[in-house]
Each structure stands twice: as structure tokens, then as C-alpha cells.
C-alpha positions in Angstrom: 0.0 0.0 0.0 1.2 3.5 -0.5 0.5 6.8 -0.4 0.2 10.8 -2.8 0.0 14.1 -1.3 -0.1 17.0 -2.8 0.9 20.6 -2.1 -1.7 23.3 -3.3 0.9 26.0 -2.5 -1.7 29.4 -2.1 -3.2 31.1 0.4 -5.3 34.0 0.6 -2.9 35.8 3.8 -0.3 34.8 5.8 -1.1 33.3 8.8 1.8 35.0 11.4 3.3 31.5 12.6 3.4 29.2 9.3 6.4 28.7 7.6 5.4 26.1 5.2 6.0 27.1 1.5 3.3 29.2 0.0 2.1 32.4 -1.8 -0.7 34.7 -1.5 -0.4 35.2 -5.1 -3.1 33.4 -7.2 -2.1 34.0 -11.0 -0.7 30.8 -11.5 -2.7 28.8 -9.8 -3.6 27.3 -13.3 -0.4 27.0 -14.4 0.3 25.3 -11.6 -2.6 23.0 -11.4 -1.3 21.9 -14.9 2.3 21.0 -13.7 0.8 18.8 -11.0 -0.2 16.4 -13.7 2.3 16.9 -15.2 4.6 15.5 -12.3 1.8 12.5 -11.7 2.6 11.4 -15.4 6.6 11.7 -14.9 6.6 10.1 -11.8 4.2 7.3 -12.6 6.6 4.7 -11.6 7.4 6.2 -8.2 5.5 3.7 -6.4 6.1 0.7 -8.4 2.7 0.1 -9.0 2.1 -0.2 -5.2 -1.8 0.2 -4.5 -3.2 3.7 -3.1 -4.7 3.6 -0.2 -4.5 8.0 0.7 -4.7 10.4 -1.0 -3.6 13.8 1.1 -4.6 17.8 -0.5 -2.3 19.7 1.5 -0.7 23.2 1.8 -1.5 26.3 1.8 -4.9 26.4 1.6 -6.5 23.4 -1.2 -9.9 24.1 -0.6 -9.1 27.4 -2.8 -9.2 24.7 -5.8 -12.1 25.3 -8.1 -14.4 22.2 -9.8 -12.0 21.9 -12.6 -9.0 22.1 -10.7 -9.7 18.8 -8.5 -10.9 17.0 -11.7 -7.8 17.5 -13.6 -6.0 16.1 -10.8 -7.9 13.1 -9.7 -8.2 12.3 -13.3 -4.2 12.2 -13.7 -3.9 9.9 -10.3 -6.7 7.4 -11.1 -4.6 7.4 -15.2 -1.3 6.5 -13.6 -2.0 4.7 -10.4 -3.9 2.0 -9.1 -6.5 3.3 -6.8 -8.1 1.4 -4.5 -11.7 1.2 -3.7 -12.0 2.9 -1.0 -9.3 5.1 -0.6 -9.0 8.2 2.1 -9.2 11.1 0.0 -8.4 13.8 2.6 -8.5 18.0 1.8 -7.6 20.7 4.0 -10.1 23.6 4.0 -10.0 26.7 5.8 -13.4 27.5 7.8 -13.7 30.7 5.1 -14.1 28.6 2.3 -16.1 25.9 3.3 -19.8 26.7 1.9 -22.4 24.4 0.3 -21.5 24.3 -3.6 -18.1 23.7 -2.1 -18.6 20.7 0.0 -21.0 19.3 -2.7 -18.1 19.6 -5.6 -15.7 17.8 -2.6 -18.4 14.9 -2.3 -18.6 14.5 -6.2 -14.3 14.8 -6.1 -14.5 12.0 -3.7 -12.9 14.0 -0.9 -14.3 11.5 2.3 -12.1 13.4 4.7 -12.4 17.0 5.6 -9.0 18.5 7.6 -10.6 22.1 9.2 -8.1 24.2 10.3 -9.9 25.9 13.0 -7.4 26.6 15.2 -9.1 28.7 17.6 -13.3 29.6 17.8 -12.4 33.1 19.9 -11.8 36.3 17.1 -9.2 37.6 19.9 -6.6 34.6 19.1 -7.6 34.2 15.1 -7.1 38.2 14.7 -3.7 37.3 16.8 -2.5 34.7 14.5 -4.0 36.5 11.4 -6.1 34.0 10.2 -8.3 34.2 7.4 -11.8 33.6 9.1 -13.5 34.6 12.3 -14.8 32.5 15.0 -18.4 32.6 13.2 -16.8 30.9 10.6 -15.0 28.2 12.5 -18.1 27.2 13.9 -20.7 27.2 10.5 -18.1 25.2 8.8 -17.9 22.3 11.1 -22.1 22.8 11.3 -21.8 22.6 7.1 -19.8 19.9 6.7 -21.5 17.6 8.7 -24.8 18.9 7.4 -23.5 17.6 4.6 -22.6 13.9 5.9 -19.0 15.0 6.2 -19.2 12.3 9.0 -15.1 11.9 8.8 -13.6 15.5 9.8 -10.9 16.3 11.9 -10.2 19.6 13.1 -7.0 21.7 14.2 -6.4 23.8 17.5 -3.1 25.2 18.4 -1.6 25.6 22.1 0.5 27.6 23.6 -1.3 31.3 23.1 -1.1 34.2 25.1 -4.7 34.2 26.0 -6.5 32.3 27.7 -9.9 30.6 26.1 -7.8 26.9 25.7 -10.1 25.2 27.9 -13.5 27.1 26.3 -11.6 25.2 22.7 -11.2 22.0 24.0 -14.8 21.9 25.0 -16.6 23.3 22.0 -14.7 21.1 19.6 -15.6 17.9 22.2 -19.6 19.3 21.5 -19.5 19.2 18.2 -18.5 15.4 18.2 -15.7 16.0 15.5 -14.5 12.5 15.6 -10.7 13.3 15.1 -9.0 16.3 16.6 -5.1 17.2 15.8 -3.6 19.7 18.3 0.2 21.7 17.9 1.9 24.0 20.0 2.0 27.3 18.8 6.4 27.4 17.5 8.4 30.7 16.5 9.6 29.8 13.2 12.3 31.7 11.5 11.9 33.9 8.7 7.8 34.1 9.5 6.2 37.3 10.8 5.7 36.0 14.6 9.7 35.5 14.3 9.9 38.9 13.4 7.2 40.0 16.7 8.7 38.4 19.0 12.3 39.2 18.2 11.6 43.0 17.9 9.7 43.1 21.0 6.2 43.4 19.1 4.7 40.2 20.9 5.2 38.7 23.7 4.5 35.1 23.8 4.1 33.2 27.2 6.3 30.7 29.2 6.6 27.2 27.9 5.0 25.7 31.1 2.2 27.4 29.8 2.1 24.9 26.5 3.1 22.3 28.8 0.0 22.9 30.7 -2.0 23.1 27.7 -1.2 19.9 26.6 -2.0 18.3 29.5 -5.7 19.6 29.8 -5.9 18.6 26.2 -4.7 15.2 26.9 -7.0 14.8 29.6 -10.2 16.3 28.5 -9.9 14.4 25.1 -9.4 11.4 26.4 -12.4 12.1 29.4 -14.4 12.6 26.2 -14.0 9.2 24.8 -10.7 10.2 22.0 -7.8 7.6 21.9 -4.5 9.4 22.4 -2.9 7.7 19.4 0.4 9.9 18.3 1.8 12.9 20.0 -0.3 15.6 18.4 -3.5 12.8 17.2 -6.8 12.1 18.4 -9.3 10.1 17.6 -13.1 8.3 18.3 -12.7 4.4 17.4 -12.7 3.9 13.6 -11.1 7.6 13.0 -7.9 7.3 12.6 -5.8 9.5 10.0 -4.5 6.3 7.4 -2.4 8.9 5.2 -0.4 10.4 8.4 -0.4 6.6 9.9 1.7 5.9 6.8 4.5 8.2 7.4 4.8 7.0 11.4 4.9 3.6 9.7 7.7 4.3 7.0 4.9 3.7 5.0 6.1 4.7 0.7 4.5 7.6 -0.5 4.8 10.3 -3.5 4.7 13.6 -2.7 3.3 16.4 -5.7 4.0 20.0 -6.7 6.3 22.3 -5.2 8.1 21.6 -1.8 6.6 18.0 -1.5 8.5 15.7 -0.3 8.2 11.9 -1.4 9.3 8.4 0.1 9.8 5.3 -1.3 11.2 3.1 1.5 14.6 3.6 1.1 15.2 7.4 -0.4 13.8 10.8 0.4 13.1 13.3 -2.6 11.9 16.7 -2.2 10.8 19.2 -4.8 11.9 23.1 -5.2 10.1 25.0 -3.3 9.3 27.8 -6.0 6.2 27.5 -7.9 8.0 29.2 -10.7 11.0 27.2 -10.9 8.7 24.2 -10.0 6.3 25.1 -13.2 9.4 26.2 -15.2 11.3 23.2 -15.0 8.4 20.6 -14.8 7.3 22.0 -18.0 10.9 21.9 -19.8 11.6 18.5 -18.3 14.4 19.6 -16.7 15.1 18.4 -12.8 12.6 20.1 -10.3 13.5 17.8 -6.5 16.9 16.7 -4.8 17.4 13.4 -3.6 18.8 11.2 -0.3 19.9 8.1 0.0 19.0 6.7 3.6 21.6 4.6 5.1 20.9 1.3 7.2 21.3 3.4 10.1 18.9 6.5 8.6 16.3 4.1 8.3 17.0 2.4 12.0 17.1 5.9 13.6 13.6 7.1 11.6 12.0 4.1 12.5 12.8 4.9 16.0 11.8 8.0 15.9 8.5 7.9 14.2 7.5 4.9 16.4 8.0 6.8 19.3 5.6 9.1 18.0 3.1 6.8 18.6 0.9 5.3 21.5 2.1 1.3 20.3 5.4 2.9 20.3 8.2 0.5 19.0 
């Protein structure tokens, strides 16, 4: 069994913490879409034919992917790989753009899994973080999407803010019944705009005891509420568990698409460029767009280690 995930590299703002690879710039967008395909052709053979059991819309911000868009690429993947039945077909959506002709092109796509990046219901911590949408929002998307027998949705909440309505999250998220919840502590990246705050004395962010605490009223009202603690950052009701991220804690081969993706094929790592330009540019021209790393005996002994201790069977 293996695994394809794809970066959709826009967004419509910058959120102040992220630091994955993106643009707020939309004008490619169709040139891009275009290279995607391209890549699934090229790399065809990546998986050695292995069956597909995930498929992963990442970014950025995927749910800003019209009709046409998804259909160009699930047509290339079903082409060049063998798809199984009933494959998890996962997008993230930000709460702003989930609305009803959206969720029913996502149903007619396939898409079975929503990933909501709520990240907070109170207005004072998504202004904070400069988020695209407002608590309204993060609650009438998770109302829409099951509404629309969405019934397998996880959501996002981040820890570790400066104020305080962590406990009020925990407990609306636990009402709504969304059957898988992932959680992250908020992390100063460099060369992103909360960097920038908090080295110039713009922000101020609190201690790390207060993450620490965080995590463990997370860890116990989830688990009070019926979640299994199943990796670090995962939770899940019986049945719910994420298969695609599963795969990477299991060293699990997968093929990552478009720009910054990185791929896996149970003994190298590849990653792409991460410059939609370059990336369209050299996809286009045939030319090479990803680096590659051989893992050593002892790469693969120390990942495995790693990753397994990631999760609640451990090793």
C-alpha cells in the first residue's frame, strides 16, 4: 500500500506563525494546477505500481481549488495509479471557504475526509495569529460539513497562546463530536512574521510551562471525552484514525506532488523546489525540479525509532 499528497501552495494571507512554503499570489494557480499532472505522469513509476490507499490535498490552503482544478488532478492519479476502492481522500479547507457548492463539488471529487483548520473559535486569538476567518466561521463550517454527511472530519487547535480561552476550545470542539481532533503548539519559526514579533519586541509570547499545561488539559479532557491518544499531536473516536499520516509514522512509501513535496519510497527521500516558478518552469521543460537522499541502514534504523515513538504502540 502506498500513499500521494499533494501541495496546493496558495493562500489567501499569511497566517503570522506558518512557515510552510506558500504564496498569496493566485495567478498561477492554473499554471500550476497543470504542472501537477504533469509531475503524476513523470513520476508514474514512483511507487512501483504499489496500490493507493490515501490520498492527502495539503498546503496552503486546497480548498481554494475550483471544480476543474480537483478533476484534472484526480483524473491524472486514477490514469497512472492503481486506486483502490475505498481510498481516504483527505483535503484541507479553511473554515472561510467551506460553503455548500463547495462541500458538494468535494463529495462529487470524492474528498471523504475533511481536515478544518480551525485553530481557535475566539476572534481575539484568530485576529492574533491573522487568520483568514473569524470565529463565526470556524463554527458554521464544522455545522456545514456535517450537514453535509461529512461524518469523517478532523479539526486543528493550536496551544501555547497568550490568551486564555484553551479550555472554552477543548470543549466546544468535544460538543460538536468531530470524531478526530489534531492539536500543535504554537512554534516561532524563523523567517515568518511572529519570528519577526517576537524578536523585535512586538509580541510577547508566554512561558513554555504554559504549552506544557496546555497539553496536558488537552490530553486529559480528550481522552475524558472518549478520543484515543494515538500519536503525539493525534486524536481520535474508534474507527477515525488518520490512514495517510499513519503511513508516514509507519515508514509507509508515499509520492509527494507540486512544489516543496516531499516523497518516500522506502529507502530514499526526494523533495521538490520549493518555488512554484522554478517548479512550473522546470516541470514543463523536463528539466530536474526535486533533490534526492539516500538513507543509510542506520537512517532508516534511527527514523524508525523516531516515528514509532511518536506513537501510542510505540516501537
Amino acid at each position: 500500500m502506498a500513499g500521494i499528497y499533494l501541495h496546493i501552495p496558495f493562500c489567501k494571507q499569511a497566517c503570522h506563525y506558518c512557515n510552510f512554503h506558500f504564496s498569496t499570489s493566485l495567478k498561477v494557480k492554473e499554471d500550476l494546477v497543470r504542472a501537477l499532472t504533469k509531475e503524476i505522469e513523470i513520476r508514474k513509476d514512483y511507487l512501483d505500481d504499489e496500490k493507493i490507499q490515501t490520498v492527502y490535498f495539503g498546503g496552503g490552503t486546497p480548498s481554494l481549488l475550483s471544480e476543474k482544478d480537483l478533476e484534472l488532478i484526480f483524473d491524472s492519479i486514477h490514469k497512472y495509479h492503481n486506486v483502490q476502492d475505498n481510498v481516504e481522500v483527505t483535503l484541507e479547507a479553511n473554515p472561510d471557504d467551506i460553503d455548500s457548492e463547495k462541500l458538494t463539488t468535494w463529495k462529487k471529487q470524492g474528498v471523504n475526509r475533511l481536515s478544518i483548520g480551525i485553530q481557535s473559535f475566539f476572534e481575539e486569538d484568530l485576529v492574533w495569529m491573522n487568520r483568514a476567518h473569524n470565529g463565526e466561521q470556524a463554527n458554521r463550517s464544522l455545522r456545514l460539513a456535517q450537514d453535509y454527511s461529512f461524518t469523517n472530519i478532523t479539526a486543528d487547535l493550536i496551544y501555547g497562546l497568550p490568551h486564555g480561552h484553551w479550555q472554552e476550545n477543548i470543549e466546544q470542539m468535544i460538543n460538536f463530536g468531530i470524531p478526530h481532533i489534531s492539536s500543535y503548539a504554537l512554534m516561532v519559526e524563523e523567517k515568518t512574521a511572529l519570528h519577526h514579533f517576537v524578536k523585535t519586541g512586538k509580541t510577547t509570547l508566554p512561558k513554555d510551562e504554559k504549552a506544557a499545561i496546555d497539553y496536558q488539559v488537552l490530553c486529559h479532557e480528550l481522552k475524558k471525552a472518549g478520543y484515543a491518544h494515538y500519536e503525539i499531536s493525534n486524536f481520535a473516536k474508534e474507527g477515525f484514525r488518520s490512514q495517510h499520516n499513519a503511513s508516514y509514522w509507519k515508514g509507509v512509501p508515499y509520492l509527494g506532488i507540486g512544489p516543496s513535496a516531499h516523497s518516500f519510497d522506502g529507502k530514499n527521500r526526494q523533495w521538490n523546489v520549493a518555488n512554484n516558478a522554478q517548479y512550473i518552469k522546470n516541470v514543463n521543460s523536463n528539466l530536474s525540479f526535486s533533490e534526492q537522499e539516500v538513507l543509510s541502514n542506520s537512517d532508516r534504523y534511527n527514523e524508525y525509532v523516531m516515528t514509532g515513538l511518536r506513537k501510542a504502540e510505540g516501537i
